[in-house]
DRENDO-1510 file (C-alpha; in Angstrom, 1 decimal, always signed):
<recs>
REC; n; res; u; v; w
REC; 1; UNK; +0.0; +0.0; +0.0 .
REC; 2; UNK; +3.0; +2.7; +0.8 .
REC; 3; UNK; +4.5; +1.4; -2.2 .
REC; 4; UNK; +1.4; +2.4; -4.4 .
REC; 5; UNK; +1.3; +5.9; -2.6 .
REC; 6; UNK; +4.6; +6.3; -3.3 .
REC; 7; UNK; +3.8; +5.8; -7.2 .
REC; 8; UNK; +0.8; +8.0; -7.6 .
REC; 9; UNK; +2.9; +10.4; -5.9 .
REC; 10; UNK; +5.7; +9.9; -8.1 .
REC; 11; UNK; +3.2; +10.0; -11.4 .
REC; 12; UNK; +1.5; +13.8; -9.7 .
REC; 13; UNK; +4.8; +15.2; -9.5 .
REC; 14; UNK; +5.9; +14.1; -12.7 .
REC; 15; UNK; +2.5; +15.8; -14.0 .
REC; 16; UNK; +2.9; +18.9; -12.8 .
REC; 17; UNK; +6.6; +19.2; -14.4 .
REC; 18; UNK; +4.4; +18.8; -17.6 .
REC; 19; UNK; +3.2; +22.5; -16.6 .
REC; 20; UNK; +5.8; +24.3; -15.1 .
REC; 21; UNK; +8.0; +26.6; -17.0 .
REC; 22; UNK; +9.4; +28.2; -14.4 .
REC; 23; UNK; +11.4; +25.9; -12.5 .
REC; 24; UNK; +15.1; +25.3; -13.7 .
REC; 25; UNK; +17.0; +23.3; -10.5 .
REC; 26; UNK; +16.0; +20.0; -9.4 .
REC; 27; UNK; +17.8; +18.5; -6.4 .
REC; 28; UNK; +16.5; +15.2; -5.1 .
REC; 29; UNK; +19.4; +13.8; -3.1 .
REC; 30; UNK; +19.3; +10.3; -0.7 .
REC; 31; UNK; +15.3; +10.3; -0.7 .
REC; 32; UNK; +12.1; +9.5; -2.0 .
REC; 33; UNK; +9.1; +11.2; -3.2 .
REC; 34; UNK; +7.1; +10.2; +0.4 .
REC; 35; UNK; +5.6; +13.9; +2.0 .
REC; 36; UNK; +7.3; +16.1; -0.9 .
REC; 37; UNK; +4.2; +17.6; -1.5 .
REC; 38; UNK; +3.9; +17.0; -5.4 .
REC; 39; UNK; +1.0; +17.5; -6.2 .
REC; 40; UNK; +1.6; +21.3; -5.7 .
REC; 41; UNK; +2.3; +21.8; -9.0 .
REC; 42; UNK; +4.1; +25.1; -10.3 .
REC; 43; UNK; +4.8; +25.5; -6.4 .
REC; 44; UNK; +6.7; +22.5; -6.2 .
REC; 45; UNK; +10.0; +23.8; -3.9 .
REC; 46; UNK; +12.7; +21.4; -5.1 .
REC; 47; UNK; +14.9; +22.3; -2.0 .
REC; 48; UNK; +11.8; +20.7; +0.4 .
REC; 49; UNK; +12.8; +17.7; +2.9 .
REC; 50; UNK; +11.9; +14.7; +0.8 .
REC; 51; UNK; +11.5; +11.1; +2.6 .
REC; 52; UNK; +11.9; +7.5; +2.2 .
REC; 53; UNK; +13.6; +5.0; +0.1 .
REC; 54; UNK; +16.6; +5.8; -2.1 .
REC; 55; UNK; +15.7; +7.1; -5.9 .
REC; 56; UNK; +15.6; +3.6; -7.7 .
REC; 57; UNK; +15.9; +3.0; -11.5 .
REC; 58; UNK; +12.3; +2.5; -11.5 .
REC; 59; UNK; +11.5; +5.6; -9.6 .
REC; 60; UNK; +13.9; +8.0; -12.6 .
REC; 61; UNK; +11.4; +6.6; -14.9 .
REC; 62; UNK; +8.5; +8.3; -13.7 .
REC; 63; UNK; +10.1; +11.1; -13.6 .
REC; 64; UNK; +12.3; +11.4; -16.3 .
REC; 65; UNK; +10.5; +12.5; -19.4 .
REC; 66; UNK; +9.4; +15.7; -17.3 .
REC; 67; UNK; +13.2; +17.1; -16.7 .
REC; 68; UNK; +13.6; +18.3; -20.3 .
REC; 69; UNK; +12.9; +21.7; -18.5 .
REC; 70; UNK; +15.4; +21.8; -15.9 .
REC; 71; UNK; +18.7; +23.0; -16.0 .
REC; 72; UNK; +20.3; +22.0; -12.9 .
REC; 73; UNK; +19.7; +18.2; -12.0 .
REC; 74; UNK; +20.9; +16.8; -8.3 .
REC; 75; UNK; +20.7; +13.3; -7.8 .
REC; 76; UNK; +23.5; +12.7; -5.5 .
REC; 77; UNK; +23.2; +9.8; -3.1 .
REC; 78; UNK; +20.5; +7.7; -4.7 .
REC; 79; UNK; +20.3; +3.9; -6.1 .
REC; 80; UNK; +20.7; +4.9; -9.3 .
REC; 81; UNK; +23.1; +2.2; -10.4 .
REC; 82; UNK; +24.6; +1.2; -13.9 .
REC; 83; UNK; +20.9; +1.3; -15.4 .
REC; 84; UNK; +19.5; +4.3; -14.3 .
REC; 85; UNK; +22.8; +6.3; -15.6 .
REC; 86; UNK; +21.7; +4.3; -18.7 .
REC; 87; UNK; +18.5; +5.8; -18.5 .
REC; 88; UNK; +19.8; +8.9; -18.0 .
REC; 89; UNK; +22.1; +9.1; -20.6 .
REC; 90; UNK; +19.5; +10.3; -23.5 .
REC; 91; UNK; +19.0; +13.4; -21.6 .
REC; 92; UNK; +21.8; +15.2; -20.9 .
REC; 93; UNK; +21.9; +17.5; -23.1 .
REC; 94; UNK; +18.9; +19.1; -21.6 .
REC; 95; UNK; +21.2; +19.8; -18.4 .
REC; 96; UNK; +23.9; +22.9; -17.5 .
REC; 97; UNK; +24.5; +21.1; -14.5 .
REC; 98; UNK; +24.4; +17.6; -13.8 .
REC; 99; UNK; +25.3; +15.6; -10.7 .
REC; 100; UNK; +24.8; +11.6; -10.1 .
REC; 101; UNK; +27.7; +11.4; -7.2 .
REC; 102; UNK; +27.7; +8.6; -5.0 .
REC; 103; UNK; +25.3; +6.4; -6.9 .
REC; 104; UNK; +26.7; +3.3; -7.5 .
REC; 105; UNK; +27.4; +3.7; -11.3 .
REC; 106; UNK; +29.7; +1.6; -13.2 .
REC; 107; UNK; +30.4; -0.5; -15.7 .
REC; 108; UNK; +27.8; -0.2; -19.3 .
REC; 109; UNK; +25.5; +2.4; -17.1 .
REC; 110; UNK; +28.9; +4.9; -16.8 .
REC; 111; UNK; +30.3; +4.0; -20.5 .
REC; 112; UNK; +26.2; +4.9; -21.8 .
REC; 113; UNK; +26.1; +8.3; -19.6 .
REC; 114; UNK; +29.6; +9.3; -20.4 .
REC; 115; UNK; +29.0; +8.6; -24.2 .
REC; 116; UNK; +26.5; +10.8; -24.5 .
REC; 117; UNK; +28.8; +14.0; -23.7 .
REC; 118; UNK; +30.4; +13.0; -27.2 .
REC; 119; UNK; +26.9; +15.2; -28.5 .
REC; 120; UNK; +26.3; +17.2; -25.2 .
REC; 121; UNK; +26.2; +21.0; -26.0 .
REC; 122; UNK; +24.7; +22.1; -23.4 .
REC; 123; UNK; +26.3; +21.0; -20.1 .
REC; 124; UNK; +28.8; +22.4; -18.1 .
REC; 125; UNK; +28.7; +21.0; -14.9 .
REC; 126; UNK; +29.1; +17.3; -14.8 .
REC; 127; UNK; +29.7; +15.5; -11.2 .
REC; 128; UNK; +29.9; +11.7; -10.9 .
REC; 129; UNK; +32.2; +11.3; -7.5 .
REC; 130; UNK; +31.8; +8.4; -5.4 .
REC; 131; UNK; +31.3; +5.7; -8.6 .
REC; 132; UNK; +33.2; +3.4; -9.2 .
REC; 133; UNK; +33.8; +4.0; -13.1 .
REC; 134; UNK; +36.1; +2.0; -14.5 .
REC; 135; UNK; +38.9; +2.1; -16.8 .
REC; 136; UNK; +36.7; +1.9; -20.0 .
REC; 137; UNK; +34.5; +5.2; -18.5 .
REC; 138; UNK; +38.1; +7.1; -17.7 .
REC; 139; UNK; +39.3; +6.4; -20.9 .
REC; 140; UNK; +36.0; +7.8; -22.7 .
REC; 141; UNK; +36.0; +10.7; -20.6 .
REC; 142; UNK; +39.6; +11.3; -21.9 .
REC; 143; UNK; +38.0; +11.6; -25.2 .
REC; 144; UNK; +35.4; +13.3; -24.1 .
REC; 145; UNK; +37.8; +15.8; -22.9 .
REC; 146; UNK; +39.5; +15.9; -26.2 .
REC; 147; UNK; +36.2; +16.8; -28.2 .
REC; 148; UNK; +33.4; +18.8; -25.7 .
REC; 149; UNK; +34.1; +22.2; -25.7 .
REC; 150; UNK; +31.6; +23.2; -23.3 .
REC; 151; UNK; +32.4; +21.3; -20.1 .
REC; 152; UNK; +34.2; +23.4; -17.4 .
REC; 153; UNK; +33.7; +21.8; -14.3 .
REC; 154; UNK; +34.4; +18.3; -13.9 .
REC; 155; UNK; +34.5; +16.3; -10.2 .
REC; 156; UNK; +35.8; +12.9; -10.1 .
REC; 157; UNK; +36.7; +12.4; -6.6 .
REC; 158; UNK; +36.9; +8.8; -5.1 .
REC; 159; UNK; +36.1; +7.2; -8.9 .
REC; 160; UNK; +38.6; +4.8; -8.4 .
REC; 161; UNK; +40.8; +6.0; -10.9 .
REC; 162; UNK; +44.1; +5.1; -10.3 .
REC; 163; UNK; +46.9; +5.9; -12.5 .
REC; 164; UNK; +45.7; +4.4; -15.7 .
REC; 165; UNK; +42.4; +5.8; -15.2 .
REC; 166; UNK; +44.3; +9.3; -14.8 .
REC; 167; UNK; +47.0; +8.9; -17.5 .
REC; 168; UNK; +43.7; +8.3; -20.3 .
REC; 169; UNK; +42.0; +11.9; -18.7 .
REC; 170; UNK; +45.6; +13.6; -19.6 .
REC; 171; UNK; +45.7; +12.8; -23.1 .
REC; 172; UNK; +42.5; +14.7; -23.6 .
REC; 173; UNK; +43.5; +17.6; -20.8 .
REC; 174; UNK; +46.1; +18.3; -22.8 .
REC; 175; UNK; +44.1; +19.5; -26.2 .
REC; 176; UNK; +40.7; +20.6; -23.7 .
REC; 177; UNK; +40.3; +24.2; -24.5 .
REC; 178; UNK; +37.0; +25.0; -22.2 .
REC; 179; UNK; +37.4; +23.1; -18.7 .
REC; 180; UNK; +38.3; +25.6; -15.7 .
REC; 181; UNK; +37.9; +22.8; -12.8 .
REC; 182; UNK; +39.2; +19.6; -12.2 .
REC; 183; UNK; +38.5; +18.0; -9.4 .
REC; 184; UNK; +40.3; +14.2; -8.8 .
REC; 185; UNK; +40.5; +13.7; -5.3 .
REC; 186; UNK; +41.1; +10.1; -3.6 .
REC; 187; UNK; +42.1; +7.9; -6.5 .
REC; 188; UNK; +45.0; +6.6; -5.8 .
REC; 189; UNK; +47.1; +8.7; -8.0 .
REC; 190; UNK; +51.0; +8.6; -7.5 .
REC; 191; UNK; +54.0; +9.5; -9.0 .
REC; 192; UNK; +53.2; +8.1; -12.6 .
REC; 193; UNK; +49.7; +9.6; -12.5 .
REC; 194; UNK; +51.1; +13.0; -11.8 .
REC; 195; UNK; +53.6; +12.9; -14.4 .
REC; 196; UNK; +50.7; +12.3; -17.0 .
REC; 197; UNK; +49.5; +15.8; -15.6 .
REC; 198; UNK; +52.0; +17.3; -15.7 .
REC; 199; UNK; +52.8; +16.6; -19.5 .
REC; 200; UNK; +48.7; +17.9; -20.3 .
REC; 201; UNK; +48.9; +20.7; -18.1 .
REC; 202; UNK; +52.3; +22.2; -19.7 .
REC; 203; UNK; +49.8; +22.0; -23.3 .
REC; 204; UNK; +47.2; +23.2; -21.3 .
REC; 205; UNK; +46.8; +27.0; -20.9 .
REC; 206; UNK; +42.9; +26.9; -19.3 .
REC; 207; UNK; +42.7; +24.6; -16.5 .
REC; 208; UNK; +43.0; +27.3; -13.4 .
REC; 209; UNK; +41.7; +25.0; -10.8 .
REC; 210; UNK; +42.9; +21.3; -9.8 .
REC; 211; UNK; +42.5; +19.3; -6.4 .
REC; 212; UNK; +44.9; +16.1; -6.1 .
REC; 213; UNK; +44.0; +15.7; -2.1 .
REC; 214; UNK; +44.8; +12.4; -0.5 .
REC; 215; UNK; +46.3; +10.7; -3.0 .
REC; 216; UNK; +49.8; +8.9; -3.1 .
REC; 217; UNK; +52.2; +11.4; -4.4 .
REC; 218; UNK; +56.4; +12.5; -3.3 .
REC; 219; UNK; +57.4; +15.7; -2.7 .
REC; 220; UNK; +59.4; +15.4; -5.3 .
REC; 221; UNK; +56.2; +15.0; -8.1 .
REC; 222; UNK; +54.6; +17.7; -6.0 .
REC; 223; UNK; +57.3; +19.7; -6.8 .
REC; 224; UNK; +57.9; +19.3; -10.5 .
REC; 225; UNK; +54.2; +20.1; -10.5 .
REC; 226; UNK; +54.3; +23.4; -8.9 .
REC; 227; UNK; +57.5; +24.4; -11.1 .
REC; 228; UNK; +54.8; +23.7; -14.3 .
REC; 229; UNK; +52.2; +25.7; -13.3 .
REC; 230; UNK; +54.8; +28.3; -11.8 .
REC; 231; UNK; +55.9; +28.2; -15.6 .
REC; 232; UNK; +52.4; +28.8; -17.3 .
REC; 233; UNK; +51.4; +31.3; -15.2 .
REC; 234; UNK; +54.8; +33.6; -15.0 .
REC; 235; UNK; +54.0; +37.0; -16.2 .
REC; 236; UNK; +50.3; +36.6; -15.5 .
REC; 237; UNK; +48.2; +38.8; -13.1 .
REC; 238; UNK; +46.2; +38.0; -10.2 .
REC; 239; UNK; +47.0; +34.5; -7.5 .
REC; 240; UNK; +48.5; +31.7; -9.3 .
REC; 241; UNK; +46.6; +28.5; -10.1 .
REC; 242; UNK; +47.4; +27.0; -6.5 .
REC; 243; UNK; +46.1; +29.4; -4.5 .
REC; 244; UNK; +42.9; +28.3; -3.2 .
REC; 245; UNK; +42.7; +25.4; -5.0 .
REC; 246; UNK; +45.7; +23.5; -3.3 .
REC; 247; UNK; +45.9; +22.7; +0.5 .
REC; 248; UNK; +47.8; +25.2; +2.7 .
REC; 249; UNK; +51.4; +24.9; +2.2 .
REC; 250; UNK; +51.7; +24.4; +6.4 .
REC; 251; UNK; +53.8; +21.6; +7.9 .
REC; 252; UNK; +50.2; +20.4; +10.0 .
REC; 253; UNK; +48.4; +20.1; +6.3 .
REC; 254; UNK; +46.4; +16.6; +5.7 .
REC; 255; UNK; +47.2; +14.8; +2.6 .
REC; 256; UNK; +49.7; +14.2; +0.5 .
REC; 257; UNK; +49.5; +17.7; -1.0 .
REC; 258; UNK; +50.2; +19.3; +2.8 .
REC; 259; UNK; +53.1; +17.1; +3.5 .
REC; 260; UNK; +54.4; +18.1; +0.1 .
REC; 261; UNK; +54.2; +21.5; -0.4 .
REC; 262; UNK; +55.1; +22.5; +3.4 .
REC; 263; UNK; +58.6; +21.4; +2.4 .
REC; 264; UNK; +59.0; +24.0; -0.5 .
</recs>
C-alpha cells in the first residue's frame, strides 16, 4: 500500500513538471518522493525535505521525461546504479549542471552516460564522485575531454581512478580548451599519474583549478608540478593556479599535498 502511494505520488509530480515553466534546479538527493508535496504543481519547492527510500531505476522513470525543463539536476546519493545512468544518458543534453555522485554507477551504465557527452552541447557542470567507473569510463572521458568544448567543471573524486584511469583523462587535458575545474580527489594517483598531468597541463593553458587531495604522491612529483604551473602562469596577473585550489602549504596540512608543499 505505501509502495502504491509512493507511485501515484511519483506520477502527480511528474504531472505537474508537464506545466511548469518556471522551475530550472532540481535537487533530489538520498530520498524518496514520500511527504514532498507533489501534487503542488508550479509550487513544487525542489529544495523541500523529501522522505523514504533511495531514488531507484524504476522511480527515474516516472520522472524522467518531465526534466527536459530543468537546467540544474541533483541526484546525488540515490540507487541509481549502472541502469539508471543508462537511462539517464538520452538526456543530458537538456542539463547545464548535472550531478549523479555517489550512486553506484559503473560498468555499461557509466560507458552509456559518459558517451552521450560525445553530442552534449549544453552541459557544463558534470559531477559523478563516489562511482566506481572504470577504466573503459576514464578512458572515454579522456575523449570526451578531447572533443566537448563546453564542459568546465568536472568532479571525479573517489572514482577509483588510479593511475591508468588518470594517465587516459591527460591525453584529452592536454588538447581541452573549455574546462576551468578539475577536481580528482582520492584515486589513488601517484607519481606516474602526476607525471601524466603534468605533461597535459604544460599543453594546457585553461585549466586554473585542480585538487589532487589524498592521493599517493612525493614531494618530489609535488614539486615538479608546482615548477609547471609556476611556468604557465609567470607574467600573469592575479594569484597563481594553487592558490585556493591546493591545500595550505603548512607543515600540520592533511594529505599528500600538505606534507608536500610544506617542504617547498
Amino acid at each position: 500500500m505505501h509502495y502504491f502511494l509512493i507511485i501515484l505520488l511519483l506520477f502527480t509530480f511528474s504531472s505537474s513538471l508537464a506545466y511548469n515553466t518556471t522551475l530550472t534546479s532540481l535537487s533530489i538527493k538520498s530520498r524518496n518522493f514520500g511527504n514532498m508535496g507533489a501534487s503542488e504543481g508550479d509550487s513544487f519547492d525542489p529544495k523541500k525535505s523529501l522522505s523514504g527510500r533511495k531514488i531507484t531505476p524504476r522511480d527515474l522513470m516516472m520522472i524522467l521525461p518531465r526534466l527536459s525543463g530543468y537546467s540544474d539536476v541533483n541526484l546525488d546519493d540515490n540507487a541509481l546504479g549502472p541502469q539508471g545512468a543508462g537511462m539517464l544518458a538520452p538526456y543530458t543534453d537538456h542539463f547545464e549542471h548535472l550531478s549523479v555522485a555517489r550512486n553506484g554507477i559503473d560498468g555499461e551504465g557509466a560507458v552509456a552516460l559518459i558517451q552521450s557527452f560525445f553530442t552534449n552541447t549544453t552541459t557544463k557542470t558534470l559531477n559523478l564522485s563516489g562511482n566506481p567507473l572504470g577504466m573503459q569510463a576514464a578512458q572515454l572521458l579522456g575523449k570526451i575531454l578531447e572533443n566537448n568544448d563546453t564542459l568546465e567543471t568536472l568532479h571525479l573524486n573517489d572514482c577509483h581512478l588510479g593511475d591508468l584511469g588518470v594517465e587516459a583523462l591527460a591525453r584529452g587535458l592536454a588538447v581541452n580548451q573549455s574546462l576551468r575545474t578539475l577536481s580528482l580527489d582520492r584515486n589513488g594517483i601517484t607519481d606516474k599519474g602526476l607525471g601524466a598531468l603534468v605533461h597535459a597541463l604544460s599543453h594546457n593553458s585553461r585549466l586554473e583549478s585542480l585538487t589532487l587531495d589524498d592521493n599517493n604522491i612525493t614531494p618530489t612529483a609535488a614539486r615538479q608540478l608546482r615548477r609547471v604551473l609556476s611556468v604557465m602562469h609567470d607574467g600573469r596577473r592575479g594569484a597563481p593556479p594553487w592558490e585556493g585550489s591546493l591545500p595550505p602549504i603548512v607543515p600540520e596540512a592533511q594529505g599528500a599535498w600538505g606534507k608536500a608543499l610544506a617542504r617547498f
